[in-house]
N, C-alpha and C positions, 0 to 999 in steps of 0.2 A: 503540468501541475504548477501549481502557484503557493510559494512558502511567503508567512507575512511571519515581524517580528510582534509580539503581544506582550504581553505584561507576565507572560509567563515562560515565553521563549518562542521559538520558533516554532512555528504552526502552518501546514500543510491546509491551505483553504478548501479544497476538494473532498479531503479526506474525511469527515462526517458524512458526507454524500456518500463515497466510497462505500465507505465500513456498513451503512445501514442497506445500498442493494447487495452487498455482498450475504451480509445476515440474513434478508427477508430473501436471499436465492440459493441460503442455507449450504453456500460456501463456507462459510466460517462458524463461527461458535456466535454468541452474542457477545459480545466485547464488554471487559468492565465498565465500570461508570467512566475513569480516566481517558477510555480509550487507549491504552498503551499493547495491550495484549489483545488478540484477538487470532483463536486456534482455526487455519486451514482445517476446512472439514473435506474437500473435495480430492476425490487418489486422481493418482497422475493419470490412469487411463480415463477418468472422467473426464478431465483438462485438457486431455488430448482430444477429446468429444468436443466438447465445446469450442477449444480453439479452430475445430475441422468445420464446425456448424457457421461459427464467424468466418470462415475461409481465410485465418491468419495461420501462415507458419510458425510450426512447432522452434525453428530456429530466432523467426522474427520475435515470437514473444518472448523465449529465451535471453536475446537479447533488449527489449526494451524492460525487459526483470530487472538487468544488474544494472541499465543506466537509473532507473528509478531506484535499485538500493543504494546506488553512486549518489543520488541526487540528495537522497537523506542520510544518509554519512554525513556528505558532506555538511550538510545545513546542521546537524547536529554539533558534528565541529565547530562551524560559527559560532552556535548559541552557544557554545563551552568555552572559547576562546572571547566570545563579547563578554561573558560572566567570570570568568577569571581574572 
């Protein structure tokens, strides 16, 4: 994933693409106008469906979860830390 700094902070360039196949595969809620919110609709045993269907480990996506919430902490940090 690719973060670019904008005129309104830090922004995840993938993350529109993201958030619209996750809505139109009715994993998620429709996300506000902002994009900041957007409600997991999918239960864990469904997730565990679909990650068997990709033939990814339940461990492996586990962890590329918390590098990816690592990855926006941290970038969030930045944009707080460039604006302070």
């Amino acid at each position: 994933m690719r973060f670019t700094d904008s005129r309104v902070g830090i922004q995840c360039v993938e993350l529109p693409a993201i958030l619209d196949w996750a809505q139109s595969a009715e994993l998620t809620s429709a996300p506000n106008p902002s994009y900041s919110v957007a409600e997991i609709k999918v239960s864990a045993q469904a997730a565990r469906v679909l990650l068997r269907r990709l033939k990814v480990e339940e461990e492996d996506a586990r962890h590329w979860g918390m590098l990816l919430k690592h990855e926006v902490d941290s970038a969030a940090q930045t944009s707080r830390l460039a604006a302070g």
